[in-house]
C-alpha positions in Angstrom: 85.4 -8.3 28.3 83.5 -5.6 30.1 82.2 -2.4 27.9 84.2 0.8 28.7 82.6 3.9 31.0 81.9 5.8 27.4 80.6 2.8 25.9 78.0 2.2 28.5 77.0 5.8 28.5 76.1 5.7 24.4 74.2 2.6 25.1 72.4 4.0 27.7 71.7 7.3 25.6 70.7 5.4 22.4 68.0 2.8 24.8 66.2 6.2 25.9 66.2 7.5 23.0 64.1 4.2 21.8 62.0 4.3 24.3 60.4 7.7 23.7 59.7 6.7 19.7 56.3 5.4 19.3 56.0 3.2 16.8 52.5 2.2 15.6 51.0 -0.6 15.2 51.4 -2.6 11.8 47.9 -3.1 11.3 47.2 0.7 11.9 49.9 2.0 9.8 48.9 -0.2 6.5 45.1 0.2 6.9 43.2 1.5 4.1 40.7 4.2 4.9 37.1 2.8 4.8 35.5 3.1 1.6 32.0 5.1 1.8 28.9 2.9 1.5 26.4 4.0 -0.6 23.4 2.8 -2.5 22.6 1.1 -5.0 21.6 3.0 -8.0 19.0 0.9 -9.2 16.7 -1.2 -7.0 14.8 -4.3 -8.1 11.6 -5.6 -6.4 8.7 -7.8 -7.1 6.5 -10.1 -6.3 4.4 -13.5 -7.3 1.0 -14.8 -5.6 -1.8 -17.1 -5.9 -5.0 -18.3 -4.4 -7.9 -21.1 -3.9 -10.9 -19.9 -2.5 -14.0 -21.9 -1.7 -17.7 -20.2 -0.9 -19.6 -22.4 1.4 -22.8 -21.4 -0.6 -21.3 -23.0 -3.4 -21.3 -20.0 -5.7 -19.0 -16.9 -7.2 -22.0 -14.4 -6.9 -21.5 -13.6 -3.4 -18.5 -12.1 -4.0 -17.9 -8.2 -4.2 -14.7 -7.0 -3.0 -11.5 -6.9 -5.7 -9.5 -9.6 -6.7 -11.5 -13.0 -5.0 -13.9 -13.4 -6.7 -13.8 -16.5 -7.8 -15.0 -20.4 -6.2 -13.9 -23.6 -5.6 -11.3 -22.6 -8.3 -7.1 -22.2 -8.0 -6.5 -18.9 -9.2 -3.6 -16.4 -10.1 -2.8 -13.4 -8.2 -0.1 -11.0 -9.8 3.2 -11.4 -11.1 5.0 -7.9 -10.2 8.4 -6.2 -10.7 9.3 -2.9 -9.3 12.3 -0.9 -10.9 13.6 2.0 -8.8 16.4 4.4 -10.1 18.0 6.9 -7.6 20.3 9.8 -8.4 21.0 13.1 -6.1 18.1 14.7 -7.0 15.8 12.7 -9.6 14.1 9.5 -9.3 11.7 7.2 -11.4 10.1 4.3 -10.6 8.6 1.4 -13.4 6.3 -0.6 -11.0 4.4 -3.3 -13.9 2.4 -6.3 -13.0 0.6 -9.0 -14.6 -2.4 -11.0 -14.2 -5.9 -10.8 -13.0 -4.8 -8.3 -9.8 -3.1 -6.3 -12.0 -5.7 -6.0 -14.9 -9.0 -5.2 -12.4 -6.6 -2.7 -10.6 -5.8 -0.6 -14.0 -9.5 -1.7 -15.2 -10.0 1.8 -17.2 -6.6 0.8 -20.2 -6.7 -1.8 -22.4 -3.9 -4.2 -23.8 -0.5 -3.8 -22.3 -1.0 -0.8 -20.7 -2.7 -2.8 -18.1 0.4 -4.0 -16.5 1.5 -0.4 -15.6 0.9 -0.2 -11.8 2.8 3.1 -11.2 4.8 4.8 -13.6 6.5 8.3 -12.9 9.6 10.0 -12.2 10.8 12.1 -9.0 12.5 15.4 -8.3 13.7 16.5 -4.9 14.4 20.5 -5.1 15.3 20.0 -1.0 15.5 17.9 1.8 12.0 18.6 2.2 10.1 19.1 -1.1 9.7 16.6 -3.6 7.7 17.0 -7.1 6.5 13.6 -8.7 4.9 13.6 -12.1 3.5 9.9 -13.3 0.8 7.4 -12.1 1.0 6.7 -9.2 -0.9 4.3 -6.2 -3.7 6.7 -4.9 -3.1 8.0 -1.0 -6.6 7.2 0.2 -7.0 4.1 2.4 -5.0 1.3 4.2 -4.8 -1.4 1.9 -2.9 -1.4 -0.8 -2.6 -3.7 -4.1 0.5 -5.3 -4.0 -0.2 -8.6 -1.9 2.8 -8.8 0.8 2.0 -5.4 2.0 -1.1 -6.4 3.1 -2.3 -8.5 6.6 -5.4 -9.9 4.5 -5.5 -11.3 1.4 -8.9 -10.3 0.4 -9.9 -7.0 0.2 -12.2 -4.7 2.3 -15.0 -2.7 0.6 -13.4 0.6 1.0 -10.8 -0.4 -1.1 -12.8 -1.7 -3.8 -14.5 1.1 -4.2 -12.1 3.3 -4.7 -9.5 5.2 -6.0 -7.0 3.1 -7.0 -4.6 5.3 -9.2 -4.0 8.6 -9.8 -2.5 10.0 -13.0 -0.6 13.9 -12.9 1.8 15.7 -10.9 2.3 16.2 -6.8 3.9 18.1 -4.5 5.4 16.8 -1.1 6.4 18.7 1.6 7.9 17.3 4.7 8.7 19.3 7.9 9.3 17.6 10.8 6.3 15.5 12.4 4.1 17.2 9.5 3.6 16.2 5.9 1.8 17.8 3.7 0.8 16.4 -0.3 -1.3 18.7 -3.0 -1.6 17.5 -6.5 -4.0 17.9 -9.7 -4.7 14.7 -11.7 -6.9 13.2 -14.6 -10.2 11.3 -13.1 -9.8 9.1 -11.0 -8.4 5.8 -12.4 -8.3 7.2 -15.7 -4.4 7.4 -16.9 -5.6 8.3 -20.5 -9.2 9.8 -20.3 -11.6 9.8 -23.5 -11.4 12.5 -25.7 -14.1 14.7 -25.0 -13.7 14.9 -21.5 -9.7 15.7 -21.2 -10.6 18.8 -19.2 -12.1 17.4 -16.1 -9.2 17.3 -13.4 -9.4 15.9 -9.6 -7.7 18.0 -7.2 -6.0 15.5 -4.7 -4.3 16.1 -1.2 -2.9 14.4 2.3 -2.2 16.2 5.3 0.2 13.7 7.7 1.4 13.7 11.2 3.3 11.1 13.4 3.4 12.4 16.9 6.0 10.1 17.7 7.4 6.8 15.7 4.5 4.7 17.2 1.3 6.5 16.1 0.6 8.0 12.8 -2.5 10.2 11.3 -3.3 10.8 7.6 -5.8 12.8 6.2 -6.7 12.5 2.8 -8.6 13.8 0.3 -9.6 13.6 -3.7 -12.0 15.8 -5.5 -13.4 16.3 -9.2 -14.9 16.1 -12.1 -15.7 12.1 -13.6 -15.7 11.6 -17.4 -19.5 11.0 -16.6 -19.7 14.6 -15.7 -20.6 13.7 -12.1 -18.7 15.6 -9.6 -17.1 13.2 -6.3 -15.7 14.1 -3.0 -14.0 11.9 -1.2 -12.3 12.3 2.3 -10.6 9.5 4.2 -8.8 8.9 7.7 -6.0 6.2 8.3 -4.7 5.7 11.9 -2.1 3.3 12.9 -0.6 2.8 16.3 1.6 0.5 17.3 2.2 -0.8 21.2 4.8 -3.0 21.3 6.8 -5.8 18.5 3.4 -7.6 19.0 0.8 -5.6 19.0 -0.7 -2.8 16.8 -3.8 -1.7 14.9 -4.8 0.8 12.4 -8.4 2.3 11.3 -9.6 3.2 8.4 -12.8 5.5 7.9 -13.8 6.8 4.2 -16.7 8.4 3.1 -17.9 9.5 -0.9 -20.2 12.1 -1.8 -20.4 11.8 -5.7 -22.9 15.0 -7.1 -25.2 13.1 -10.2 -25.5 14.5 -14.2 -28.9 14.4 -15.3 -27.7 15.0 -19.3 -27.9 19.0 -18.8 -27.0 19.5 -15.3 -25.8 18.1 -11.3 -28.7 17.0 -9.2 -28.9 14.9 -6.1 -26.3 13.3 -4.2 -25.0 9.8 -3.4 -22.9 8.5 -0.8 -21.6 6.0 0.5 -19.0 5.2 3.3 -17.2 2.3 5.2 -15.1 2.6 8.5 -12.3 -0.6 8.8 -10.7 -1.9 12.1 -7.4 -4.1 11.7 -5.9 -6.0 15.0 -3.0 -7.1 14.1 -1.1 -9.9 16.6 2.4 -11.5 15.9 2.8 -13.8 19.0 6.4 -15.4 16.6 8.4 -13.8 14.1 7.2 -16.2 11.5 3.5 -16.2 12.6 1.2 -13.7 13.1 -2.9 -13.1 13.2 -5.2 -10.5 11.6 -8.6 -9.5 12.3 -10.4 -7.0 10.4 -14.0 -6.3 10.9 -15.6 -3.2 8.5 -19.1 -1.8 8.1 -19.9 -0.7 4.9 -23.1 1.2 3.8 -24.5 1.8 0.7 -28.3 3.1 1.3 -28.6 4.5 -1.7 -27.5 1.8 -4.3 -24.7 3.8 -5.6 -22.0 1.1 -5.3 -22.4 -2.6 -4.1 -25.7 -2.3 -3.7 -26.4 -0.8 -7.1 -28.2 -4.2 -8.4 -30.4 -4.3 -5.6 -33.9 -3.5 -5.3 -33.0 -1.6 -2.1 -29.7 -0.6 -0.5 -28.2 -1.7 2.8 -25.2 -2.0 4.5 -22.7 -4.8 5.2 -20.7 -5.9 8.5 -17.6 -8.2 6.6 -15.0 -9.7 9.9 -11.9 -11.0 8.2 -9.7 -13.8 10.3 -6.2 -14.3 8.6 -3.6 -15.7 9.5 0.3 -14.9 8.2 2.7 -17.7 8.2 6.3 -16.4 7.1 9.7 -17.6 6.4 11.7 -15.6 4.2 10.4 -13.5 1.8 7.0 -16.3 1.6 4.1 -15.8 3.2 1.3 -18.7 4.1 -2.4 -17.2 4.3 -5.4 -19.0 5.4 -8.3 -17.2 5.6 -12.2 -17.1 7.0 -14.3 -14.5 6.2 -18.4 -13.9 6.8 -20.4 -11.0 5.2 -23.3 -9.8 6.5 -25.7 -7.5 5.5 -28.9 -6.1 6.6 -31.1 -7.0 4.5 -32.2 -10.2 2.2 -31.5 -8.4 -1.3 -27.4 -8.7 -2.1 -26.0 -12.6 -1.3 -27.3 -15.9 -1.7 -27.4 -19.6 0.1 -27.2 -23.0 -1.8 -30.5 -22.8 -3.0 -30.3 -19.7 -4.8 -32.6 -17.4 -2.3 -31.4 -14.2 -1.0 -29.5 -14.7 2.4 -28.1 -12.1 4.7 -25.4 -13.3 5.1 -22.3 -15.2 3.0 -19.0 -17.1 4.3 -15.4 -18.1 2.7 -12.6 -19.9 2.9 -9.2 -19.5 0.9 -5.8 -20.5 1.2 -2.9 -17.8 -0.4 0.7 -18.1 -1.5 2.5 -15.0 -1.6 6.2 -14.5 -2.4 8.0 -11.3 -2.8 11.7 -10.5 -3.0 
């Protein structure tokens, strides 16, 4: 039977009617709204590494940088764990480690306190300035202790020399491609100085710039009273620049001017300073190649030549080579020393050499 005039027309009125509705989409009208990400409170790092190291003079004495200083011998590295709590404003970090690393690098406590690498907590009053009261890892230099942040496994001159830790309270201002960092601390090293020489502070400071994401400058400086009652200046220039995923260096220049006690007053000066080129070349994501060549001087027997009947200087190249698959790293490594003079290493025989040579193999993990 076919519909009636009036029926047609209320069909006809209803199907526009439809038509003009817009109904969503299912999926869009039962999504939940996304759920803000945010971070994780508490952060847990660490890391594990370990080392054989061969002289080819067949002896440990040739050895005068941190940590390697040992031959023809396996040895431990540091076992580390990094605990880092975050909250709007406040902070604190709990960075321990244990072993031989971790005891020569906190070489002024005794017993457990030791394993405190960096203790301190954190207070952002703005976007921009942050207060930090604590031990702390010092500013000066490139290297730093923790293993997997480094491109060499052994260390350069300038680092074991010094600072390595600075004990007090900082202030950090950030503005734009400038940093700025002014602090006041115990002497250097020292988280607990001895008793009768609690009043001798170390002003410390870092002035920092990154013209643009690829190159960065930082200037930095630490200067103070020692328990000794010698007075040191340090200041100390890091460059890194970086030209492409493959390719980038950083230098490192440092010199020490530390003012001598003679029991009833400050006499003379001595100095010493070190400059550090790094090359650094990662042809594969899993392999890459560092060379590091430094000259160090020490003319007048203040630090690594302090044994010696006459100071010199030392040209060490480093050659190591990173091979990486998650969070392990592989690192074979040839280094040769050579100094200036015939009164600081020694060949086979036992007679004073200018110059000494290594080999080790290191297994670093972190996570």
């Amino acid at each position: 039977m076919l519909p009636s005039e009036k029926t047609v027309q209320v069909l006809n009125r209803v199907r526009s009617q439809t038509a003009s509705v817009a109904i969503p989409p299912a999926d869009s009208a039962m999504a939940a709204p996304a759920e803000e990400k945010k971070e994780p409170l508490l952060t847990i790092t660490g890391s594990a590494d370990g080392y054989y190291k061969y002289d080819f003079a067949n002896t440990n004495g040739n050895s005068f940088t941190s940590f390697t200083q040992t031959h023809n011998s396996f040895a431990l590295g540091m076992a580390s764990l990094k605990l880092e709590h975050k909250g709007a404003k406040v902070s604190a970090v709990a960075d321990l480690g244990f072993g031989p690393r971790a005891r020569d690098f906190a070489y002024t406590d005794e017993g457990i306190t030791q394993a405190i690498k960096q203790l301190y907590v954190s207070y952002a009053a703005t976007d921009w300035i942050k207060f930090t009261m604590g031990t702390w890892a010092t500013h000066v230099g490139y290297e730093l202790l923790d293993p997997q942040l480094n491109r060499n496994y052994s260390m350069s001159y300038m680092f074991t020399n010094g600072p390595f830790s600075h004990t007090g309270i900082k202030a950090e201002i950030t503005k734009g491609k400038h940093g700025f960092m002014l602090g006041v601390s115990n002497a250097t090293d020292f988280r607990i100085p001895p008793s009768d020489q609690i009043n001798k502070k170390f002003l410390i400071a870092q002035y920092s710039f990154a013209p643009s994401e690829k190159v960065k400058f930082y200037l930095n400086y630490v200067e103070g009273k020692n328990p000794d009652t010698s007075i040191t200046n340090q200041f100390d220039a890091v460059v890194t620049a970086k030209f492409s995923d493959k390719f980038n260096i950083a230098f490192n220049g440092t010199i020490n001017s530390t003012q001598l006690w003679d029991g009833s007053k400050n006499v003379e000066s001595k100095s010493w300073w070190g400059s550090a080129l790094y090359l650094n070349y990662d042809p594969r994501s899993w392999f890459g190649l560092t060379l590091r060549t430094e000259l160090f001087s020490d003319k007048n027997q203040f630090k690594v030549y302090s044994g010696s009947t006459e100071g010199g200087s030392i040209f060490a190249t480093t050659l190591s080579a990173n091979f990486k698959t998650g969070g392990f790293i592989f690192i074979p490594e040839f280094r040769i020393d050579q100094a200036n003079k015939n009164v600081l290493f020694t060949n086979k025989a036992g007679n004073f050499t200018k110059s000494a040579a290594s080999f080790l193999i290191a297994a670093v993990y972190s996570f």
